[in-house]
N, C-alpha and C positions, 0 to 999 in steps of 0.2 A: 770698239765703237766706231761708226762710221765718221769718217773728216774730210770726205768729199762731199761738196754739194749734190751730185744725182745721186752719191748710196744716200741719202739723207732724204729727198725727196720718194724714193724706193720705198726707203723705210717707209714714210709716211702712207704713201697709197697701200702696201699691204698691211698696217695699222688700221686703213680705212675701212678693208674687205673681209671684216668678218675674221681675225686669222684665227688659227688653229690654237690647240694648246701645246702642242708642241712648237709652233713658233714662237709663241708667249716664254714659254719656258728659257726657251733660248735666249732672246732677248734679256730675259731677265738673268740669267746667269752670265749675260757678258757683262750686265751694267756692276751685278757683283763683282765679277772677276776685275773688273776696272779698278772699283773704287774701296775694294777689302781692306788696303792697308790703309787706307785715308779713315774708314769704320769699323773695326776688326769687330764688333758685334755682330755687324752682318753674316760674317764669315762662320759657314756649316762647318761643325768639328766632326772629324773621320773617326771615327772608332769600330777596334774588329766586332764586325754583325757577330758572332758567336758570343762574346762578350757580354754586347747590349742584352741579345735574349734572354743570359741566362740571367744577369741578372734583373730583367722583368720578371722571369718566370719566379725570382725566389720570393720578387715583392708580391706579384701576386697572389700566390701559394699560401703568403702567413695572414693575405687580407680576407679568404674566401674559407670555409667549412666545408665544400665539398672539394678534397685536391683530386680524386680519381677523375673526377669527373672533367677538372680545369689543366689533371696533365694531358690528356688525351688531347683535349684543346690546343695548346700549348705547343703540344708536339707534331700538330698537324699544320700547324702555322712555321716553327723552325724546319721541318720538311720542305716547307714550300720556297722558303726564302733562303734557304742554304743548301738544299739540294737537287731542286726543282728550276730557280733561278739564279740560283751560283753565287748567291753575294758573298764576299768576302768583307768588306769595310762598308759601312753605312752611308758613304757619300757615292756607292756603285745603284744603290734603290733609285728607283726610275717611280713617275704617279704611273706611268704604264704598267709596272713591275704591281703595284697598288690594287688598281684596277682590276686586272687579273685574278686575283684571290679568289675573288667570288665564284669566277667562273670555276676556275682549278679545282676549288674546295666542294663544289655542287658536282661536279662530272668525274674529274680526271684524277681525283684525290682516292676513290673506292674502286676495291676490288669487286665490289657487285656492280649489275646491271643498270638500276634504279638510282638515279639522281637523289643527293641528298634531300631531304623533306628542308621545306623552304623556314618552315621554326625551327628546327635544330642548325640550318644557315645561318636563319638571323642572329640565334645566339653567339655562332662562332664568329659573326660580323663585330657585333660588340665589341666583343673579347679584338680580335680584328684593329679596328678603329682606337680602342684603346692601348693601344704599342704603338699605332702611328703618332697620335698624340704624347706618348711619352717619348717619343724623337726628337718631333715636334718643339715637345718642352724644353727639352736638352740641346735644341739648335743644333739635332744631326739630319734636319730634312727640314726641305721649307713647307711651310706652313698649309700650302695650299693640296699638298699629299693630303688633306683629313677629306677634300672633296672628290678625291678619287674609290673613296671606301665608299660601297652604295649597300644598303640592311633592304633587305626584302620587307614589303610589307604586305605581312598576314591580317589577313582579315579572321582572328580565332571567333568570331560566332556566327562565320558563315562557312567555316571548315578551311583546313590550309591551303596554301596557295598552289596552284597551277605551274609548272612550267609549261609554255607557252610558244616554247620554239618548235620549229620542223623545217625539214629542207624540202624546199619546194620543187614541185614536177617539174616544175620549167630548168631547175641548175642538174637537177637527178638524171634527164635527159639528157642536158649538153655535157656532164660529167662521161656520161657511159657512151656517147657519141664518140667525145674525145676520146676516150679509152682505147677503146676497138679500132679507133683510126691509128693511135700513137703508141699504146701501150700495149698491145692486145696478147693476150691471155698473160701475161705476167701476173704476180700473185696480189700486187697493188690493182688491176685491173679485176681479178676473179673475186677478189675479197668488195669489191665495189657492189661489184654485178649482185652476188648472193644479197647483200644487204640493200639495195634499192630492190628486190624483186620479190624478196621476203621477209623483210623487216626484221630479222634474229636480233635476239640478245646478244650481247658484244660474248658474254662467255659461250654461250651455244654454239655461233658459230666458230671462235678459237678451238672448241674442242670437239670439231669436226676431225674424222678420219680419212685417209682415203678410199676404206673399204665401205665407208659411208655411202656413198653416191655410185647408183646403178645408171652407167650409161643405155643401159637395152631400153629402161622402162624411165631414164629423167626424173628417178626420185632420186631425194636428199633425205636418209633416216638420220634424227637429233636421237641418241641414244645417252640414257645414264654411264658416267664412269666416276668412280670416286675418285680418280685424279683430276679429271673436268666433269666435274657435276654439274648437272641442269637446275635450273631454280628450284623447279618444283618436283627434283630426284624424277622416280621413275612416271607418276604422274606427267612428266614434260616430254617424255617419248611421244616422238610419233612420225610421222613418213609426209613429205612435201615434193611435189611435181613441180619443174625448172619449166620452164616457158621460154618462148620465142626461140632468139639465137645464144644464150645464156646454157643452155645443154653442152652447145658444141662447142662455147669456149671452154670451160670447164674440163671437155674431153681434150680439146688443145692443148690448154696449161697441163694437164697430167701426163701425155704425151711428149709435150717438146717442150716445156719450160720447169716443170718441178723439178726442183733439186732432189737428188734421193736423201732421207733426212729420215732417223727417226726421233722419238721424245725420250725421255728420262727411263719411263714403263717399257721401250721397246716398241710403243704404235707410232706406225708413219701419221702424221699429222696430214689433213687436208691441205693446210696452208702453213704455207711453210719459205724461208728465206734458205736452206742450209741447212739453218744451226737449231735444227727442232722446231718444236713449235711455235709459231708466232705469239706475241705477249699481248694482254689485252690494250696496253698503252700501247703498242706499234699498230694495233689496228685501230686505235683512238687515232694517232696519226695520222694513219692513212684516210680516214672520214675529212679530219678537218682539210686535209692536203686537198683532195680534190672535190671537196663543196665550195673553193673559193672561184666567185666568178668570171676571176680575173685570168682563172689558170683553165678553164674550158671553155672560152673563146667568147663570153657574155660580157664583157667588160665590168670595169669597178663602177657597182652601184654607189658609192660612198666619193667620188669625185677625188680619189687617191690619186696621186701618179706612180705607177707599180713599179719605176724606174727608184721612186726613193719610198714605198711602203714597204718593213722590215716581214711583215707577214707576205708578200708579194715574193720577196726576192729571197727568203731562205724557208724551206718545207717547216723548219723545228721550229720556226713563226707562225705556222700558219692558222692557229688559235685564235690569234692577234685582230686577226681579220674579223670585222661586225656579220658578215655573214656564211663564216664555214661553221660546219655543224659537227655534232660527237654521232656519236653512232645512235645512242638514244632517240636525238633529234630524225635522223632516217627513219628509225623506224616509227617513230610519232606520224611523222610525213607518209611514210607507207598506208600505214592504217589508217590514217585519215583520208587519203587518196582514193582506198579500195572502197572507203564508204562512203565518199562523193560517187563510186561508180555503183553505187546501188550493191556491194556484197554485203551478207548478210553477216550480225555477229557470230552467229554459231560458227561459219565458216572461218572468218579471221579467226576466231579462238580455237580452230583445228592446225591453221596453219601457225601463227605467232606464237601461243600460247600463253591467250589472255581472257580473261571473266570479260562479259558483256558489260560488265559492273564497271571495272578496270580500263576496259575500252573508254567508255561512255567518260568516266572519270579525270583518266591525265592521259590517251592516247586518241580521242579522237575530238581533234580541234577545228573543224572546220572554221570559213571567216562568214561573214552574215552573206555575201552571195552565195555561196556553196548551201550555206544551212536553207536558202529561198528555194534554192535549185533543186535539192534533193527531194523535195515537197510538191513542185506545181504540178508535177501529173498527179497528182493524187486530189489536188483542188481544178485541175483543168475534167479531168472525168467526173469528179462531182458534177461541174457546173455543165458540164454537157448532159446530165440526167432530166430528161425533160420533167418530171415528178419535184426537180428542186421548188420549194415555196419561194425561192429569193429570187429564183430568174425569170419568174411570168413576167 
């Protein structure tokens, strides 16, 4: 605690400005650490996180009728908190560690392409929320962790919820600028490039080969393999032309930067570190690493100082950050871009491979200017038709 007069007055002005909840925090766990032995109720009890789980998992196991259904649950939550986040003892849980779930549990928890459906989130949020609260109860986490759990809210009778996110033109730009400037063709750079210019599925492109891509003719064939399968098997074949300067780095990186590497089957893998093929979390990584705006020269829209943001200053943070994105969210942002520029669905749904349906559904989000813009020649040549009844 502070016992000079100006750290005391300190204090007070950044008490005044709005602080953070991480200042809060802090503060509040000095005044605990102060005054524990004067109140030992205050005082969080540590118990091994392994411990706690299991036995949540066994109370709630005898209180529920479907346990298939609640280990899965169960087990995707100790996943995230003992092997995702490392906790060992319960007083190592951060509300940031909290927070997180959500996002973890919707993106970075499946091995498919498609973001968790926002009701089977919610449920797992519950489920969720009720283990923090049973912390909670037991005085192995303060109280205010229950405000860091956030439940999606579905609207069921106007159909499930949207995800909502995309990276936008403007970071997808200064990412691939910075690229080509700093990183250029390395496989964090080529892995960018493919995913801002054609929106793949995170496994499509992981199970890219390198006899995939014809340098003569700047295509990219996505081809079925039952070790990297396509979503939709051989239905998802098909050939995609490389644009701009994204050809020739791609012929760079295969040239002077691939490692020679093959996979498990014996096929050299497109992208590649070394050691085979790259994983779909390392390419999850490599999205959020450089969609953050702080690391291609745009600065922090969120008023961080990146000198002390944990997502700013190490890559395996860089989730953390309010605005880096998964690869899903690119290609949301992809498609939605091409159809601010007037292409058509057929076309997107030759290159991405996705229904007009599907598009129109959870990938093409335009914001209300876009959706105005895409529209006025259509009402500006109306109203230029001399025959209109509304403009005599």
């Amino acid at each position: 605690m502070p016992d000079h007069p100006d750290d005391v007055a300190i204090l007070k002005e950044r008490l005044s400005e709005d602080p953070t909840d991480e200042f809060l925090e802090q503060i509040a766990s000095t005044v605990v650490d102060e005054i524990a032995d004067s109140f030992p109720e205050l005082s969080l009890k540590s118990k091994a996180m392994d411990e706690v789980l299991q036995a949540f998992r066994e109370r709630k196991l005898e209180a529920v009728d479907s346990t298939d259904q609640y280990e899965r649950k169960l087990d995707y939550m100790q996943t995230y908190i003992v092997e995702e986040v490392g906790i060992d003892t319960t007083d190592e849980l951060t509300s940031e560690d909290v927070e997180r779930y959500r996002q973890w549990r919707k993106y970075d928890s499946l091995v498919r392409d498609e973001p968790l459906t926002d009701n089977t989130l919610k449920d797992d949020m519950y489920l969720f929320r009720e283990f923090i609260r049973h912390l909670i109860e037991h005085r192995m986490v303060p109280a205010r962790f229950e405000k860091a759990v956030e439940i999606p809210d579905v609207d069921n009778d106007a159909g499930e919820g949207v995800d909502e996110k995309l990276l936008d033109p403007e970071i997808a730009n200064a990412a691939l600028d910075y690229l080509r400037k700093f990183e250029y063709a390395s496989v964090e750079h080529v892995a960018m490039e493919l995913m801002c210019q054609s929106g793949p599925r995170k496994s499509g492109l992981v199970g890219r080969d390198v006899g995939d891509f014809d340098e003569t003719d700047n295509v990219l064939t996505y081809a079925h393999h039952e070790a990297t399968q396509l979503k939709n098997n051989q239905q998802s074949e098909r050939e995609i032309t490389l644009y701009g300067e994204t050809p020739e780095i791609l012929q760079d990186y295969l040239t002077t930067q691939r490692p020679p590497a093959v996979d498990a089957d014996g096929r050299e893998p497109l992208l590649t570190k070394g050691n085979g093929r790259i994983s779909p979390s390392m390419l999850q990584k490599i999205a959020y690493m450089w969609t953050r705006p702080c690391e291609v020269g745009l600065g922090c829209p969120h008023d961080r100082d990146s000198e002390e943001c944990e997502a700013a200053q190490q890559n395996n943070a860089a989730f953390k950050c309010p605005s880096s994105r998964a690869p899903h969210h690119i290609r949301t942002g992809y498609i939605t871009d091409q159809k601010n520029r007037g292409v058509s669905s057929d076309a997107i749904e030759q290159r991405c491979d996705v229904t007009p349906r599907v598009q129109d559904q959870h990938y093409d989000l335009p914001d209300s200017t876009e959706e105005r813009e895409r529209f006025e020649d259509e009402f500006r040549n109306a109203d230029d038709d001399p025959n209109s009844g509304f403009n005599h």
